[in-house]
C-alpha positions, -999 to +999 in steps of 0.1 A: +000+000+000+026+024+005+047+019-029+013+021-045+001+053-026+034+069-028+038+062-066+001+079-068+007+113-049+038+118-058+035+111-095+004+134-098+015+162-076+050+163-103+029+162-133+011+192-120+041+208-107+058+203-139+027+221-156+025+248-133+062+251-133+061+262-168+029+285-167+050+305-139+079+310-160+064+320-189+047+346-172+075+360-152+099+359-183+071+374-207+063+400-183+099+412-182+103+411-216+071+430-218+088+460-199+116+461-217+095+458-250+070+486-235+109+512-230+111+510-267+134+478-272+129+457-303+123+417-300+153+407-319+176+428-286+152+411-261+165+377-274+196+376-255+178+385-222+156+357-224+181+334-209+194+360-183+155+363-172+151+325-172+177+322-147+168+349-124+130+332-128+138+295-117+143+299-083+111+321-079+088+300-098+097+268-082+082+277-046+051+288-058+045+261-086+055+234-056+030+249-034+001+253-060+006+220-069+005+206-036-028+225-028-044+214-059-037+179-058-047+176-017-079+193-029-089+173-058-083+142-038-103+154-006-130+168-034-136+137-051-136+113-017-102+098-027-089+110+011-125+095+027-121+064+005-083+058+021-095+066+054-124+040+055-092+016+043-074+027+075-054+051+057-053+088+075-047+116+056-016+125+077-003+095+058-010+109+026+010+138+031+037+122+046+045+113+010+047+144-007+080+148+020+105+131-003+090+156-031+091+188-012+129+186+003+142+179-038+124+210-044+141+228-010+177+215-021+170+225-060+162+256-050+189+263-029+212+259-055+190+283-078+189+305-052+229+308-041+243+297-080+217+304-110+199+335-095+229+357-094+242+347-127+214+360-138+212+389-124+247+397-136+244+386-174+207+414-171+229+442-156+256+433-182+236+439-211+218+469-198+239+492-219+231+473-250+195+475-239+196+507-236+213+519-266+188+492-290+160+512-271+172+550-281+179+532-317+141+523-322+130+560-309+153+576-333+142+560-364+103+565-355+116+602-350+108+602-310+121+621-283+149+599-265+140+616-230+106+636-225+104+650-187+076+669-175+075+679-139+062+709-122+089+727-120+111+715-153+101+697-187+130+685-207+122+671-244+156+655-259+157+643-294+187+627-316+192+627-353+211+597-357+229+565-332+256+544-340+264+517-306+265+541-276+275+576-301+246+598-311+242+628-337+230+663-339+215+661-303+190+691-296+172+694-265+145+720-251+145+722-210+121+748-193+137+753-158+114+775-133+113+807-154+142+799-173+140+781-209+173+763-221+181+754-256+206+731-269+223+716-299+252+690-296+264+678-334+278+644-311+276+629-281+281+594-264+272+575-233+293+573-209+294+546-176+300+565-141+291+553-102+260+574-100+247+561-135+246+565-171+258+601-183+253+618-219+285+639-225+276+662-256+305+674-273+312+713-287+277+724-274+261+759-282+230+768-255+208+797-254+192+801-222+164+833-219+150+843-186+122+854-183+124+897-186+163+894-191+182+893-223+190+860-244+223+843-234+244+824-261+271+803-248+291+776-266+312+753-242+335+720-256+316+695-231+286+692-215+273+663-193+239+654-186+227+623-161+200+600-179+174+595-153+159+560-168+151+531-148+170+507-174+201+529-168+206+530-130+236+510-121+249+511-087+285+507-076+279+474-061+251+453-071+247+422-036+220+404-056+247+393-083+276+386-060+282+348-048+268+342-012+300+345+004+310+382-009+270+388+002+279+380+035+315+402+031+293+429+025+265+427+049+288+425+080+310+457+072+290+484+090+291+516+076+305+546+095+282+578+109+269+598+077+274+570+052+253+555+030+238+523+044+225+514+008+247+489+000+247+477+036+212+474+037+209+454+008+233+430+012+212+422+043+181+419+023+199+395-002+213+372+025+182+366+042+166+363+012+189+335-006+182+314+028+141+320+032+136+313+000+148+277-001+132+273+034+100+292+028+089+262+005+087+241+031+063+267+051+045+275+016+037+235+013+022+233+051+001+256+042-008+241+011-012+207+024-031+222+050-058+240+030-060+208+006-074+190+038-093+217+048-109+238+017-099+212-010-101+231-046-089+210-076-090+243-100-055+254-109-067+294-112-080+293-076-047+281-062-026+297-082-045+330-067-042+315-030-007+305-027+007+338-054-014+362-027+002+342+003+040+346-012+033+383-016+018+389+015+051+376+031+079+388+007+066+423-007+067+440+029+107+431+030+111+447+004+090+477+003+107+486+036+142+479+022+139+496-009+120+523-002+148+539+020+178+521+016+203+546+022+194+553+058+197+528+089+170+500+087+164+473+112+173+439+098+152+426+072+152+391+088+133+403+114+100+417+092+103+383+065+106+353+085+079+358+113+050+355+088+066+327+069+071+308+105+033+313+113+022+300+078+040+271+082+023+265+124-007+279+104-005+249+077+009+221+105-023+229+125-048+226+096-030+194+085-034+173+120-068+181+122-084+198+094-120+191+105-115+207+139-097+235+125-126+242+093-154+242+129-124+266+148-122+290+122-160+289+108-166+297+149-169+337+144-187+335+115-214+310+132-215+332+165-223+361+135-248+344+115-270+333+152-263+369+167-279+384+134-308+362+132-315+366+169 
């Protein structure tokens, strides 16, 4: 009974993993893509990412395609009586998930070596080719005769445009900036791109500007160099990148403390990327509690449903992390570790509880909304 059993559970919850496994990459590769598509980037430059975005994907898409599948299997076999028909056999259901063990820690040691090797491979080749990106994107705008920056805030508006590109050089550069009360004109007959710490800079060469204020004379002034910093999301590169170092230079990082009145971004997210690299592996495991759990409990054997359930749950748990990380990384944060394991650890006692006993646990929790429902009708 138990080669038979185990053959069955494990065999179906792969297939489905397998399928699922796929959907989730596609989605999170052709969504990337889409972004760079949507910046102005032609398909046939988007090619070489594809990889790049595939390796960064695998270790993502593997927790929640485990965990989906998991829920969805449990489900359909508590849905259709399969768990019922194994219990009047003497079989429990505890036993049934016992099986899915073997399964689960393949997928926690897989994606520990996603997460430490593949991911920040990556994660280097896509910052490696974010020049190329970028100079494929100003390509396509020049030939459709589009500005290759348009800015309008409520103090400035900047329009740039570009006559002609050739790799990272550009041609007959003319740009119109409107700064308070002051309006700025200039022409550039070349220019280039050029890599610095704080970004991506256009340096126009032999410029000539006219800048008007408003009731003052015109100025005309022509200088050799002028450098401009490219504001673009494709284009901001830090100084050092954590998420595509090796695990060990992570660590290197995250325990040299910055000094008073330093930046603390680099700090701060070599912090996020070491906790990260070990919750994900071990967030499966929480991730298929809960599944397993809610299986027993609220069986669905529709893949949409779970895929909603357990992508929710994931995001619930990981985006806070982040947003707090990201949002002001330069200043002094508390440890990451402390705002992303917590609510994984309580999915995963969450999940345990609802697999020993699901039935009590389905009367617990339906308890306030029974209490509810007599209240009102008294």
């Amino acid at each position: 009974m138990f080669d038979t059993l185990s053959h069955y559970v494990l065999r179906r919850t792969t297939a489905r993993f397998v399928l699922l496994f796929i959907v989730f990459m596609g989605v999170l590769v052709g969504g990337q893509l889409a972004l760079f598509l949507g910046r102005g980037v032609t398909p046939e430059a988007c090619l070489p990412m594809v990889l790049s975005l595939s390796l960064f994907s695998l270790p993502i898409a593997l927790p929640i395609a485990l965990a989906t599948a998991i829920l969805v299997i449990i489900g359909g076999m508590n849905q259709e009586g399969e768990l019922r028909a194994l219990a009047a056999s003497g079989v429990g259901h505890r036993r049934v998930i016992v099986r899915l063990i073997p399964l689960v820690v393949l997928a926690v040691l897989g994606c520990s070596i996603l997460t430490h090797i593949i991911m920040p491979m990556g994660l280097a080749e896509m910052r490696a080719n974010i020049p190329r990106i970028l100079q494929t994107a100003i390509a396509s705008q020049i030939a459709e005769g589009e500005p290759i920056k348009e800015e309008n805030k409520v103090d400035k508006a900047l329009t740039v445009w570009a006559g002609a590109s050739d790799g990272s050089n550009l041609q007959d550069i003319h740009a119109l900036m409107t700064l308070n009360k002051e309006f700025i004109a200039l022409y550039s007959p070349k220019a280039q791109w050029v890599l610095v710490d704080q970004g991506i800079h256009l340096e126009c060469e032999n410029v000539q500007m006219m800048i008007r204020q408003s009731g003052k004379h015109v100025m005309v002034l022509d200088t050799d160099r002028y450098s401009y910093l490219y504001n673009n999301d494709l284009m901001q590169v830090d100084k050092i990148n954590p998420d595509s170092l090796s695990t060990s230079q992570v660590f290197a990082l995250a325990g040299k403390v910055p000094a008073t009145g330093e930046s603390h971004s680099v700090y701060n997210n070599a912090r996020l990327t070491a906790q990260f690299r070990f919750f994900l592996p071990i967030s499966l495991i929480a991730f298929s509690l809960l599944a397993m759990g809610l299986g027993l409990a609220y069986g669905t054997d529709q893949n949409l449903p779970g895929i909603v359930i357990i992508v929710v749950v994931v995001a619930a748990v990981v985006y806070p992390t982040f947003g707090y990380v990201k949002t002001n990384s330069s200043q002094p944060q508390l440890n990451p570790g402390w705002i992303l394991w917590p609510p994984a650890i309580a999915i995963a006692l969450f999940g345990l509880w609802l697999s020993w006993r699901p039935e009590r646990a389905r009367e617990i929790i339906a308890m306030p909304w029974m209490w509810y429902a007599d209240r009102h009708r008294t």
